[in-house]
C-alpha positions as CSV (number, residue, x, y, z in Angstrom):
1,X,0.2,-41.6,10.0
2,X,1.9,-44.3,12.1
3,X,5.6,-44.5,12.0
4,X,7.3,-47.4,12.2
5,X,10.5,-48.1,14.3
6,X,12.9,-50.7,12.1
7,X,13.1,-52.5,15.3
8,X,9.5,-54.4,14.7
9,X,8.8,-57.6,13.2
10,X,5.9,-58.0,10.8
11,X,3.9,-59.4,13.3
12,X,4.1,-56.2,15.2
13,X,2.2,-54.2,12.7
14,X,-1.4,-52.9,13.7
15,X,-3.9,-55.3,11.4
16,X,-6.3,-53.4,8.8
17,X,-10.1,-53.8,10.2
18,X,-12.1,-56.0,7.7
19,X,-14.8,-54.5,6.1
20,X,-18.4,-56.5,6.5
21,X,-21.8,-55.3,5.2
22,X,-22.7,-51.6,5.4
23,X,-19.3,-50.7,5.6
24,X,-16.4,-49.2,2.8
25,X,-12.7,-48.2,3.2
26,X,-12.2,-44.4,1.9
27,X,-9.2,-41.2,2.0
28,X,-9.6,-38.5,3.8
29,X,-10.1,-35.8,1.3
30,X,-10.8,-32.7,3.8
31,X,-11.0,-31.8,7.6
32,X,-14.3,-30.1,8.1
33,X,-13.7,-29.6,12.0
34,X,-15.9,-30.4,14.8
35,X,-15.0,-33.9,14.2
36,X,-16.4,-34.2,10.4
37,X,-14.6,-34.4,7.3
38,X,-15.0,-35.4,3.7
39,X,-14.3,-38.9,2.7
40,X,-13.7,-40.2,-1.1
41,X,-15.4,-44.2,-0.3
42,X,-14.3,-47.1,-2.7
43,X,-17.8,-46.7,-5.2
44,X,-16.7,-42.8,-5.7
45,X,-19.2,-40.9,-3.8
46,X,-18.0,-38.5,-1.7
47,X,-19.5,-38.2,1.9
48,X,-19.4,-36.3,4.8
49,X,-18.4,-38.6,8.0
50,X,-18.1,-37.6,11.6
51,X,-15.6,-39.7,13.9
52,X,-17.1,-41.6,16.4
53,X,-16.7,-40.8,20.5
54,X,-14.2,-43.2,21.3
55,X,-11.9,-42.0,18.5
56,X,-11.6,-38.4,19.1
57,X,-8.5,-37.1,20.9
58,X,-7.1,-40.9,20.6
59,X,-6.6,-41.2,16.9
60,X,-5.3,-38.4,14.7
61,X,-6.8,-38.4,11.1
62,X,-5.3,-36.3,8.6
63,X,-5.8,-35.4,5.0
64,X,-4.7,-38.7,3.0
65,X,-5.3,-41.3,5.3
66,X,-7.4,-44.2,4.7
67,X,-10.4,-44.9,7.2
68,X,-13.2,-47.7,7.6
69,X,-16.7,-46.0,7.4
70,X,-20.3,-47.2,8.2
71,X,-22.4,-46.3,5.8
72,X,-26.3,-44.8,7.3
73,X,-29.2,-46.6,5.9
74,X,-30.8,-43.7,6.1
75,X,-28.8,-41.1,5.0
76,X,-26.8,-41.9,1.5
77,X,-24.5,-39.3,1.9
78,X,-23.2,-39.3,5.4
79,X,-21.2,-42.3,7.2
80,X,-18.9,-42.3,10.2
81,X,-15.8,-43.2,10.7
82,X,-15.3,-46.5,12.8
């Protein structure tokens, strides 16, 4: 989680990604390791989601937290984090 100095304006905050097509907000229900974890998405299904490259070692994600995922079209019950 971020924390927040009392010092910034509510412009300062980070903005929440949009979802688009293909794409739900979930909580992280468990860290898998490796860079995987399960994820409880907005419909109820729970999937298994590995974070993408450019997010590892730059964004900690603990249990709780509430991530964007792209959905597979391929694969119903595995996404990635984005």
């Amino acid at each position: 989680m971020v924390q927040y100095s009392p010092h910034y304006k509510a412009y300062d905050y980070p903005e929440l990604s949009r979802r688009i097509t293909e794409q739900e907000y979930g909580k992280v229900t468990q860290l898998l390791g490796n860079c995987h974890c399960v994820v409880l998405s907005d419909d109820g299904v729970e999937r298994q989601c590995a974070i993408r490259g450019n997010m590892r070692k730059r964004v900690w994600i603990a249990n709780g937290d509430f991530v964007l995922i792209s959905l597979r079209s391929f694969q119903d019950y595995k996404a990635d984090i984005i």
